[in-house]
C-alpha positions as CSV (number, residue, x, y, z in Angstrom):
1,X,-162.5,78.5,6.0
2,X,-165.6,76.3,6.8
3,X,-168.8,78.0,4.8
4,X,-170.5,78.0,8.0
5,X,-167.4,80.0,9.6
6,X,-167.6,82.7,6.8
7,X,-171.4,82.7,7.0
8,X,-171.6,83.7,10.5
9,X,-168.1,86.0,10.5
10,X,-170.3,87.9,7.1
11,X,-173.4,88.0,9.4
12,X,-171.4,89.9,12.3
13,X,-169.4,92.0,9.9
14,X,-173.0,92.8,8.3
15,X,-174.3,93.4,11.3
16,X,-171.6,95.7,12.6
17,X,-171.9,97.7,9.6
18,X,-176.0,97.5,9.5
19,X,-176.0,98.8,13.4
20,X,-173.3,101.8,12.3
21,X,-175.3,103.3,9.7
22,X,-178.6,103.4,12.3
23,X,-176.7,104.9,14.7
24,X,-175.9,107.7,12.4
25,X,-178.9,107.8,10.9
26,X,-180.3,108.4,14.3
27,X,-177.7,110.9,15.3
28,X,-177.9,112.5,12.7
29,X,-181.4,113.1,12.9
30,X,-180.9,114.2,16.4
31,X,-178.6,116.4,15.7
32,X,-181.2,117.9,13.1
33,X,-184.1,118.4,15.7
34,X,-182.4,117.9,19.0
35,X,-184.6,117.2,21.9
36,X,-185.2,118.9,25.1
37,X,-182.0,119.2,27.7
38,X,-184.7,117.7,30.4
39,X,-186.1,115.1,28.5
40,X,-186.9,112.1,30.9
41,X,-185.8,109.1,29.0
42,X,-187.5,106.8,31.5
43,X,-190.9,107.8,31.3
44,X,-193.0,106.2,28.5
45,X,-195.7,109.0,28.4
46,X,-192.9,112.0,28.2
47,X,-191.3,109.8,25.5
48,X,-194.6,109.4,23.8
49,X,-195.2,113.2,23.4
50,X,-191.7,113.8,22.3
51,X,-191.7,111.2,19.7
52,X,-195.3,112.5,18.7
53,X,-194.1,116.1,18.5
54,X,-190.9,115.3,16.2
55,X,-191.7,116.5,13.0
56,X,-192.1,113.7,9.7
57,X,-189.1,114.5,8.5
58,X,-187.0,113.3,11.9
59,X,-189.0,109.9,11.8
60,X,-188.2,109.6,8.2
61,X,-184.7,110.0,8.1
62,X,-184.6,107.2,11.1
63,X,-186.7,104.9,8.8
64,X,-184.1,105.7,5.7
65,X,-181.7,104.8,8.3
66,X,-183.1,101.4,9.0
67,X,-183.8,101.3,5.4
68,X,-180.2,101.3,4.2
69,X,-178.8,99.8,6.9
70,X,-181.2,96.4,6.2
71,X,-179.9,96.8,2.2
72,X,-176.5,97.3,3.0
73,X,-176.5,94.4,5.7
74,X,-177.9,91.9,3.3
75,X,-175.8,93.0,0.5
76,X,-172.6,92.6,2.4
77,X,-173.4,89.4,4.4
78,X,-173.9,87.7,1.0
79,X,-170.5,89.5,-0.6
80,X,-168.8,88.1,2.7
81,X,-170.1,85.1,2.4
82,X,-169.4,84.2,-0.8
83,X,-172.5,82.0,-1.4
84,X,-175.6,83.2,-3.4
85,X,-178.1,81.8,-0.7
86,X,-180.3,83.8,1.6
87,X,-179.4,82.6,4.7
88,X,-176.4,85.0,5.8
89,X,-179.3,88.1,4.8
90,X,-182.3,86.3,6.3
91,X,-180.1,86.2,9.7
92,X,-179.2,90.0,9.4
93,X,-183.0,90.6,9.0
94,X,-184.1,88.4,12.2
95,X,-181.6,90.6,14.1
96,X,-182.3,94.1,12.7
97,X,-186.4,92.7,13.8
98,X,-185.7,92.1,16.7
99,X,-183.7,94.9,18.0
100,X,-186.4,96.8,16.1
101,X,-189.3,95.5,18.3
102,X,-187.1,95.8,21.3
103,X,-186.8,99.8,19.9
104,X,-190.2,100.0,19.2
105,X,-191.0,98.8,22.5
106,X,-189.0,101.1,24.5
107,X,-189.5,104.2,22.5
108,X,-193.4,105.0,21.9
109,X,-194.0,105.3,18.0
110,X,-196.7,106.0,15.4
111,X,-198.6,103.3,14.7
112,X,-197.2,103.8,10.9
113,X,-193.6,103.9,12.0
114,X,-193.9,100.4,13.6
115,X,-194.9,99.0,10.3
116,X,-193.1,100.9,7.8
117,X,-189.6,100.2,10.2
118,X,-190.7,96.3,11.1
119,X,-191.2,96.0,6.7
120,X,-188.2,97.3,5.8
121,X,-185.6,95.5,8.4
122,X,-187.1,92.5,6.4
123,X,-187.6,93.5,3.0
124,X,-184.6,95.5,2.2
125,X,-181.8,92.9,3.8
126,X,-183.0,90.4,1.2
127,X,-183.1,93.0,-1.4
128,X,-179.2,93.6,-0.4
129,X,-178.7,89.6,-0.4
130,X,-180.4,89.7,-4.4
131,X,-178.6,92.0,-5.3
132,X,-175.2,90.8,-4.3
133,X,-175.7,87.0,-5.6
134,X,-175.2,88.0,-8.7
135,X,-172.2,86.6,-10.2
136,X,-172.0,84.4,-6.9
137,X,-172.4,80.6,-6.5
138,X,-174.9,78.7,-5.0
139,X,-173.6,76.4,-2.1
């Protein structure tokens, strides 16, 4: 297979898995402090007191969520692509940042919470991608 074939199959596979574990992180934290049965999802200041009333815990356990997803995408985009270069993990990071900001956008946050979550969907994929090269050759 072409090296820019596997690069881009790792990425998706990466990015399947990356996208699994922040939808349990979130649904797991939903289950954990549930919101209202008449929650209006389409209105930005309803949202924005909900989010505000969640307590640390739910927003941190979302965060760990992005977190591990960004390590584990990195890690295994690099492992799949068989290639110790960034490239495979800097694309699983542009595409955890932007679905991020898309998120962030929707869904009123703390202030904190938009830098903390835009940091780690950047930081942690290219800690994944470091820490899988090892033992892997540069192409």
């Amino acid at each position: 297979m072409p090296p820019v074939v596997r690069r881009a199959a790792a990425v998706v596979a990466a990015l399947a898995v990356a996208m699994l574990v922040i939808t349990l992180a979130e649904g797991l934290s939903g289950r954990l402090y549930p919101p209202p049965a008449n929650l209006d999802l389409t209105n930005a200041e309803v949202m924005r007191v909900y989010v505000a009333s969640l307590p640390l815990t739910a927003l941190l356990l979302v965060l760990a969520g992005y977190g591990v997803a960004g390590l584990v995408g990195g890690w295994l985009a690099t492992r799949l692509s068989n290639a110790a270069v960034l490239r495979p993990a800097i694309a699983v990071a542009a595409v955890l940042l932007g679905g991020s900001i898309m998120n962030l956008r929707a869904i009123p946050h703390p202030a904190w919470f938009w830098g903390a979550n835009l940091l780690l969907v950047v930081v942690m994929p290219l800690l994944g991608a470091r820490l899988a090269s090892r033992n892997l050759t540069t192409a």
